[in-house]
C-alpha positions as a Markdown table, in Angstrom:
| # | Residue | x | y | z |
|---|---|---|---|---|
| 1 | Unk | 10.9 | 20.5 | -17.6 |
| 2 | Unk | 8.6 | 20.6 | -20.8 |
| 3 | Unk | 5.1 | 19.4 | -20.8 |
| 4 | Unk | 5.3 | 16.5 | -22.0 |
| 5 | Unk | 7.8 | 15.5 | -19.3 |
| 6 | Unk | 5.9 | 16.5 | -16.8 |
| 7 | Unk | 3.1 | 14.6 | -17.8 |
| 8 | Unk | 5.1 | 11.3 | -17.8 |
| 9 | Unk | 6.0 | 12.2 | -14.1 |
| 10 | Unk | 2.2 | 13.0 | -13.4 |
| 11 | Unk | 1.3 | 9.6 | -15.0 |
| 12 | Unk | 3.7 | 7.7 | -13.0 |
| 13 | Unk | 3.4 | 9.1 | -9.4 |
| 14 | Unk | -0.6 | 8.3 | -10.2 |
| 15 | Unk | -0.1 | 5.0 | -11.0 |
| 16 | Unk | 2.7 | 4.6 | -7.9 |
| 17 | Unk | -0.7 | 6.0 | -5.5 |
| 18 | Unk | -2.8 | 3.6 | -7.2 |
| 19 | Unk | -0.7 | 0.7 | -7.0 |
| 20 | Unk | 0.2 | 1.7 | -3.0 |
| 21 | Unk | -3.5 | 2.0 | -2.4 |
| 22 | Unk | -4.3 | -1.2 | -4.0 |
| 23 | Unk | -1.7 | -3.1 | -1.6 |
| 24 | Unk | -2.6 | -1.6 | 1.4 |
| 25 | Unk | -6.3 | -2.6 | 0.3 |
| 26 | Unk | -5.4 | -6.3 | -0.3 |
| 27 | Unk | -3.7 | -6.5 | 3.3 |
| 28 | Unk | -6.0 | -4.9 | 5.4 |
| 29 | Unk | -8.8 | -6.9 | 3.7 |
| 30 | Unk | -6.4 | -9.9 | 4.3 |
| 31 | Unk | -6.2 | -8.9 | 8.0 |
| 32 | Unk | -10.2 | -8.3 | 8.6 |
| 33 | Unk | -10.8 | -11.8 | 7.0 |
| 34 | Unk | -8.3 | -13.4 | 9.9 |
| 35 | Unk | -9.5 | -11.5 | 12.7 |
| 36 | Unk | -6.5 | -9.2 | 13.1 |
| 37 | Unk | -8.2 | -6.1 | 13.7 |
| 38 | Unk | -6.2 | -5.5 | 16.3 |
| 39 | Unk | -2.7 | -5.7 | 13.7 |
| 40 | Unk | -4.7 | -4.0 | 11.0 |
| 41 | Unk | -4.8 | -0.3 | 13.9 |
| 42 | Unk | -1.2 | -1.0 | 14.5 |
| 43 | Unk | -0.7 | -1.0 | 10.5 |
| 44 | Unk | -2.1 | 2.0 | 10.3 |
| 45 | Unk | 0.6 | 3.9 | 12.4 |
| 46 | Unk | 3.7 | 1.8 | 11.9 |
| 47 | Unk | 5.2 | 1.5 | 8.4 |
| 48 | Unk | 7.9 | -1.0 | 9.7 |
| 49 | Unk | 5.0 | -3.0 | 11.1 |
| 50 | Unk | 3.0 | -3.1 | 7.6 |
| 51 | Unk | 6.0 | -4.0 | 5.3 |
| 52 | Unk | 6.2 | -7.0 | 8.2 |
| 53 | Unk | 2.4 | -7.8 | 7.7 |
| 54 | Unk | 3.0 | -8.0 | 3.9 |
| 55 | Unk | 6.6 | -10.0 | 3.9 |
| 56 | Unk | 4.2 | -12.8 | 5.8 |
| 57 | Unk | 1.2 | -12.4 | 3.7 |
| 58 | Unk | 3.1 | -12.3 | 0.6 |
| 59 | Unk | 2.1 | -8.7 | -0.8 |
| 60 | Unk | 4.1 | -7.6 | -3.0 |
């Protein structure tokens, strides 16, 4: 793969993390807000779990 291809791969992978991060931010902040500390533990271990969370919160 040549540099400059690699660098567009690099690029979007980091903005991927960035994007992830900034949804998982927005729900658990979402979560602590209604007193779901309890659901915001769970989300931490179960992926199915935290795409459910976000369906109902509308995080997309």
């Amino acid at each position: 793969m040549c540099n400059l291809s690699e660098g567009i791969l690099e690029k979007g992978i980091e903005r991927g993390l960035q994007r992830g991060l900034e949804l998982m931010n927005t729900l658990y902040s979402r979560l602590i807000e209604d007193d779901r500390i309890e659901d915001m533990k769970r989300a931490t271990k179960d992926t199915e779990f935290q795409r459910q969370l976000m369906k109902e919160y509308g995080i997309q």
